[in-house]
Residue, then its C-alpha position, 0 to 999 in steps of 0.5 A: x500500500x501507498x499514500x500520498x499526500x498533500x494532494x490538490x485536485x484541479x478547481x474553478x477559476x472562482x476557488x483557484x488559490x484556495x485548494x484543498x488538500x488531500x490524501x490518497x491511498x494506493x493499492x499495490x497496483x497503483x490504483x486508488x482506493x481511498x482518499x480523505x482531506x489533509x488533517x489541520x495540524x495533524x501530521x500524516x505519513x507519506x509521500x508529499x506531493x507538495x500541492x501539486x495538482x492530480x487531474x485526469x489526461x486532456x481531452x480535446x474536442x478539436x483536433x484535425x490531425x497530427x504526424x501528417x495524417x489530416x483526418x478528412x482524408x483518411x483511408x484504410x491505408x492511413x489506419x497504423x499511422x492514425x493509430x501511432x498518432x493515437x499513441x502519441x496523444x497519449x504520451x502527450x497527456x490527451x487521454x481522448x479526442x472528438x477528430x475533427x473533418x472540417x469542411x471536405x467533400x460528402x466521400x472523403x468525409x464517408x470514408x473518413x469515418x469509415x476509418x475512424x469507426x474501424x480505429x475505435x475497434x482497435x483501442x487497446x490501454x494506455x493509447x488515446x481514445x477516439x470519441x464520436x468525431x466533431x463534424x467542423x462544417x460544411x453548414x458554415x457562414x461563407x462570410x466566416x469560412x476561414x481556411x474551409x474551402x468554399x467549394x465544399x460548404x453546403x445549405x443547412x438541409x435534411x438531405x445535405x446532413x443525411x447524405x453525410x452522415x447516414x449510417x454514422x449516427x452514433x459516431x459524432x458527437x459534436x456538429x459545428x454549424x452557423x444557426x443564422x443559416x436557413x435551415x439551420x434551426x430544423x439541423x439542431x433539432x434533429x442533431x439535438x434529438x440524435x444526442x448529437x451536440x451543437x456548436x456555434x462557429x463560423x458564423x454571423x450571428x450577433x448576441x440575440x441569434x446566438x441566444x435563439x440558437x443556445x434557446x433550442x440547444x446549441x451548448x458550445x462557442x467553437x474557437x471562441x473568437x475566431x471565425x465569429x463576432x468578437x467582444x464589443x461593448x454595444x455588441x457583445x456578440x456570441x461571446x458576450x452572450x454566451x457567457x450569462x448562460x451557465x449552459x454553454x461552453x466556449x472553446x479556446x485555442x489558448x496559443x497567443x496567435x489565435x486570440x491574444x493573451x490578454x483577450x483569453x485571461x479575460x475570457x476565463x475570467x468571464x467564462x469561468x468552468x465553461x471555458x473549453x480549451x482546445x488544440x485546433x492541431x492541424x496534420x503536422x501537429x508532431x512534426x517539423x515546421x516547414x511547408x506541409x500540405x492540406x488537401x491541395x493548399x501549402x501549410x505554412x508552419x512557422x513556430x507552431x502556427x498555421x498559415x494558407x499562403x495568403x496568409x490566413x490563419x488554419x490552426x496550430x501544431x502545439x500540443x493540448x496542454x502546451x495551451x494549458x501551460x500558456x493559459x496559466x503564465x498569462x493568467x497566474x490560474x493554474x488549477x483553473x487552466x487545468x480543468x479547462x483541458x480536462x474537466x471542462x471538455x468531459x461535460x461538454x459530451x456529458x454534462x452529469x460527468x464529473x471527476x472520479x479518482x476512486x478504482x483509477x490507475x495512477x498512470x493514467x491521471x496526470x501531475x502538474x506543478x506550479x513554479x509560483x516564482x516563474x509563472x511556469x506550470x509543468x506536467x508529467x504523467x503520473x505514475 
């Protein structure tokens, strides 16, 4: 048996700073099997961990690739390298991930989640899971595409959604769209009724078709920021009208490019536990920086950022908790910036989740410690 001590487990930004510490008894197989809050003024033997922060691994719910593989155009033959990626996940601290197809033609998307759904077959322990794919497009607001290629948006109808993905109900999780689209209202309902969830993202929409569209069950801002309205002060946008709501996640990519640091402190602040951070990691996510490629376009790489050659910003390379890290020197909010990668994402997908420490392996949960001194947070795999 083995305990450890002076434990803290990751907390809102409104407790951050004021920590609780535990216990936690292992048993000979390093799994939990016990814990209890540190006695006041009582010593108690162990291994002290010192304050340091016991979470779950990340979860990200926008990734779109990494190693050179994008997942909208998987085939068969892309299946060992997605399962290496898998891996690599894992040794990055991401315990699961919703693979992201953004906007592409309706087979490459078919077969993309043909390859996913035969990938989910073969999970094995200690690799990255695969969750139900979040569909990034193709019902976006032309005006706000981005790097999705205009070729493959499409009309926000019954048919076009069916001809996606039929057949594949129970493998998505999440569907971004632009609910100020027509047509857009009837593809919520139907998704929502599917148990699918919806986000907000590269839209239009101001404050109150935001609203309209949270009102019939749009629960997430998809990169927050980017691609949407942003916070004015006679136009509070998605943004502003997310964060009244109790009921609605916003995502952000916390690499300092995509939204600057100032703007992402001040999100948390305002978002508090329902700030989602993402990765928005492209292919090359894993490799060098350098020219890579996305369907038929160059991808400019430069210090983990990713750029079409016109200039415009696609996504990053930088691991999930590499925004963890960021977020907490920016902000001095450490557990708050962790439960943003690994709490926080859990609920979007299912909002009765909560953390539970009882029967887990301690190689599978992660360690941070805060160097209050630097501003600097590290990580480590548990075990």
């Amino acid at each position: 048996m083995r305990r450890i001590t002076h434990v803290c487990l990751p907390q809102s930004t409104s407790k951050d700073g004021h920590s609780q510490q535990w216990w936690l008894q292992l048993d000979q197989k390093d799994r939990i099997v016990d814990r209890g809050l540190m006695p006041k003024g009582t010593a108690l033997a162990g291994e002290s961990w010192g304050g340091d922060v016991l979470s779950p691994m990340g979860v990200d719910l926008q990734i779109n690739g990494g190693l050179g593989l994008p997942f909208p155009e998987l085939t068969d033959a892309a299946l060992p390298q997605l399962l290496q990626l898998l891996d690599q996940l894992w040794r990055d601290g991401v315990e699961a991930i919703s693979p992201t197809l953004v906007t592409c033609g309706v087979e490459p998307l078919r077969e993309a989640l043909t390859v996913l759904r035969q990938a989910r077959a073969a999970h094995q322990p200690l690799r990255c899971q695969l969750l139900g794919a979040h569909l990034e497009g193709p019902f976006l607001a032309e005006a706000r595409r981005g790097a999705h290629p205009r070729q493959h948006l499409a009309s926000p109808t019954m048919d076009e959604l069916k001809a996606r993905i039929s057949g594949f109900e129970q493998e998505i999780a999440l569907v971004t769209l632009a609910p100020e689209r027509d047509g857009a209202a009837a593809l919520i309902e139907h998704l929502c009724g599917l148990g699918i969830r919806v986000a907000l993202g590269h839209s239009t929409a101001d404050a109150t078709t935001a609203n309209e569209a949270f009102n019939k069950g749009v629960t997430m801002l998809t990169h927050s920021f980017n691609a949407m309205q942003g916070l004015h002060h006679r136009n509070p946008g998605p943004i502003g009208a997310a964060c009244l709501r109790s009921d609605v996640a916003l995502g952000l990519i916390a690499d300092g490019v995509h939204v600057d640091p100032t703007m992402a402190v001040l999100l948390q602040r305002l978002a508090g536990d329902q700030l989602v951070l993402v990765s928005d990691a492209l292919a090359p996510y894993g490799l060098e920086d350098g020219v890579h490629h996305w369907d038929e376009r160059a991808l400019l790489v430069k210090n983990g950022t990713c750029r079409l050659e016109d200039g415009t910003l696609a996504g990053v390379t930088l691991p999930l908790l590499e925004g963890v890290k960021r977020l907490a020197r920016w902000s001095a909010q450490p557990s708050a910036s962790i439960y943003a990668a690994t709490v926080a994402p859990r609920k979007v997908l299912n909002s009765q989740a909560t953390f539970q420490l009882l029967g887990r392996p301690l190689n599978e949960l992660l360690r941070w410690h805060w160097d209050a001194e630097t501003n600097n947070l590290s990580w480590q795999h548990a075990d």
